[in-house]
N, C-alpha and C positions, 0 to 999 in steps of 0.2 A: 961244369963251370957255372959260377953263381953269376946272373946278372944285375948288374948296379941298380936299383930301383929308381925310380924316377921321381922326381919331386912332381910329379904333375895333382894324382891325388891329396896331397897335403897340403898343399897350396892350393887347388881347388875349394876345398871344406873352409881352408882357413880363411879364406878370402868371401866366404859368404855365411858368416856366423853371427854378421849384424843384426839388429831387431828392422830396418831399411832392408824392406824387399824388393829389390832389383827388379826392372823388367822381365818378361819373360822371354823379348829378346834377347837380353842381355845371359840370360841363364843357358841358353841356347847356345847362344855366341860361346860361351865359358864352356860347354859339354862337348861342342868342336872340336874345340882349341886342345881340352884334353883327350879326345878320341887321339886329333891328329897328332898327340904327344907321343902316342904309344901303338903309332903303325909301323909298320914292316918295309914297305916298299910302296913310300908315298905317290910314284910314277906309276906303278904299272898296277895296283892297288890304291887307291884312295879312300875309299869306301872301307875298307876292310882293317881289322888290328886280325895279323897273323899270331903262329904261335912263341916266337921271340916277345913281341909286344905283348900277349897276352901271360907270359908267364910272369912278366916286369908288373904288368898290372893287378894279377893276383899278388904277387910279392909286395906291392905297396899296401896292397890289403891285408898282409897277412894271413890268405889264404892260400891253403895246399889242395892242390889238383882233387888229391884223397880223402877232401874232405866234405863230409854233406853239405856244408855252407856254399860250396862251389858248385853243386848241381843247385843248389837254389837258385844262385845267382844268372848261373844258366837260362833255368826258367824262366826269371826276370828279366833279363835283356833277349829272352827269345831266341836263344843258341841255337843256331839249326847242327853244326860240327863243333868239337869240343877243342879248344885252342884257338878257335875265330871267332869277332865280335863284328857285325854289321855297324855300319853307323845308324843307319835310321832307326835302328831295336835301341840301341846305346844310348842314343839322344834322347829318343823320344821315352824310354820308360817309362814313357804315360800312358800306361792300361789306367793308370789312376784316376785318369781321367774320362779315359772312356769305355771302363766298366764299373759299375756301380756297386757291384758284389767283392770287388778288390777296394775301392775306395774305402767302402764301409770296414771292409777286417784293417787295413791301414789308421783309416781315422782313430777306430777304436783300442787300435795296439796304442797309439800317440798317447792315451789319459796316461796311462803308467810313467811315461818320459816326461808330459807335462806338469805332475804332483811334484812336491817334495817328498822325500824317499820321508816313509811313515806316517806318511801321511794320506786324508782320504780323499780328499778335493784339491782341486784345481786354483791358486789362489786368483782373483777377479784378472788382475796384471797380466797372468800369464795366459789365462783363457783368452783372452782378445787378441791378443800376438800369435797366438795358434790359429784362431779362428781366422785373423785375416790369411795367415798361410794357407790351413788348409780349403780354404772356399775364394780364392782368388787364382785365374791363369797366371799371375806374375811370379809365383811363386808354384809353378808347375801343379796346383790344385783343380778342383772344379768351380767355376766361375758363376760366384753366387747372385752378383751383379747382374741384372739382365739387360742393360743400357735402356733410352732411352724411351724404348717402348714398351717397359715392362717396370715393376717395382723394384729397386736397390736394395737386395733382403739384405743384403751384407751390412751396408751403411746401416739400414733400420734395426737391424738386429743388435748393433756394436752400441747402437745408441740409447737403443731399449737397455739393456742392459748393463751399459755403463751409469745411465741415470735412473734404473729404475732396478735391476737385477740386485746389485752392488753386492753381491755373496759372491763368496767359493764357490767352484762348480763341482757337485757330484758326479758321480761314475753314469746315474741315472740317466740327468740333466746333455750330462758330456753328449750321451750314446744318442738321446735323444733330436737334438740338434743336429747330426748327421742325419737321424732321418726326415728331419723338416728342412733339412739342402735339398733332400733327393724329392721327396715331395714336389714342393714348390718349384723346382729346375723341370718336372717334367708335367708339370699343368700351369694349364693358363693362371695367372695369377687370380683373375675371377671367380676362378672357380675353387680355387684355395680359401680365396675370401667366404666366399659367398656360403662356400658349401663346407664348411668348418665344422665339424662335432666337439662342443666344450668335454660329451659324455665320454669321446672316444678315451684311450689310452697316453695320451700325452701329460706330461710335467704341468704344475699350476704355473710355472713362468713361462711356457711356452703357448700356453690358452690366453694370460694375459698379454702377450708377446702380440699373437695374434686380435685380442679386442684394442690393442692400441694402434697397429696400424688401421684397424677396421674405423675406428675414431678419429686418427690424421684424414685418414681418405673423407671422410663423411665430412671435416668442417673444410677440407682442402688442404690439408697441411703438408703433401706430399711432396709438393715442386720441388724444396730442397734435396730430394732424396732422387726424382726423376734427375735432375740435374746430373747426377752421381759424383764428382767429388766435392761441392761445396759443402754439403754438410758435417763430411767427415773424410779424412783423409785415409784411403786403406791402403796403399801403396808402400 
């Protein structure tokens, strides 16, 4: 017997293919709603999509049991039994966020989807709409933002290079900016500042990147940016 599939995955995607990224409640809220679309026995199981559900839900995917996509998938929602989904693995799919070694192969797969097909860069538009995705929690990324007791690399970043980048992003440039997330996220800001090598290996937009906030900070220009959304809206 074939099971009817469920409009829950299609209207999931469809409903969040805006450039407007939603909270990350609200994303939460929506990964729920579709777990709980596709459980088995919402009473006596809540927490769990048995194997009726999850056959539905591969079926909306397009995926067969027998196929390698389906053990991957596995892996990424953290399958402990094959035809049962946890919620908390389902929802949360955010290793992305809290490993750094999966974030970076994710970020870096993203350059290919965010080009135009034949093309080798990034056009300026679309890099900014990626960047606020992928280094914002509102959008299930890592939070580049550090509030109000740390520097807004997000904001400064969007704004460096919105007013001063104004090119295409290379594949270089792309890869390189995921490593100055992970950088800057796991040291003090001070000491990103302070202790900066122009010699090292980094992009000439990412050294100027860096001597411009070094220049806000020195005549004071940063408030706006401590602030976090006046200067720039990345939500």
């Amino acid at each position: 017997m074939r099971l009817t599939p469920l409009p829950s995955v299609s209207s999931f995607y469809s409903s969040n293919t805006t450039t407007a990224l939603p909270p990350s409640t609200s994303i939460q809220h929506q990964l729920n709603r579709l777990f709980d679309s596709y459980r088995d026995s919402p009473e006596t199981e809540p927490d769990k999509i048995l194997i009726n559900g999850a056959q539905a839900y591969l079926s909306d995917l397009s995926i067969a049991v027998d196929e390698v996509v389906h053990f991957a998938l596995c892996q990424l929602l953290d399958v402990g039994s094959i035809g049962e989904f946890e919620r908390k693995a389902f929802v949360s799919g955010c290793r992305l966020t809290s490993d750094p070694a999966y974030f970076k192969t994710i970020y870096r797969a993203a350059f290919k989807f965010a080009k135009p097909e034949h093309q080798r860069s990034v056009p300026l538009e679309s890099a900014l709409e990626f960047w606020k995705m992928f280094f914002s929690t509102a959008s299930g990324g890592i939070e580049w933002n550090k509030g109000s007791n740390g520097l807004q690399w997000l904001d400064l970043w969007l704004e460096f290079y919105e007013t001063q980048g104004k090119r295409p992003v290379n594949k270089d440039l792309w890869n390189m900016v995921g490593e100055l997330v992970l950088k800057t996220t796991e040291a003090p800001d001070e000491q990103t500042l302070q202790g900066w090598r122009t010699d090292a290996a980094w992009p000439f937009a990412i050294d100027d990147f860096i001597a411009w906030v070094k220049e806000k900070e020195k005549v004071g220009d940063l408030s706006s940016a401590e602030a976090g959304q006046d200067k720039m809206d990345t939500s």
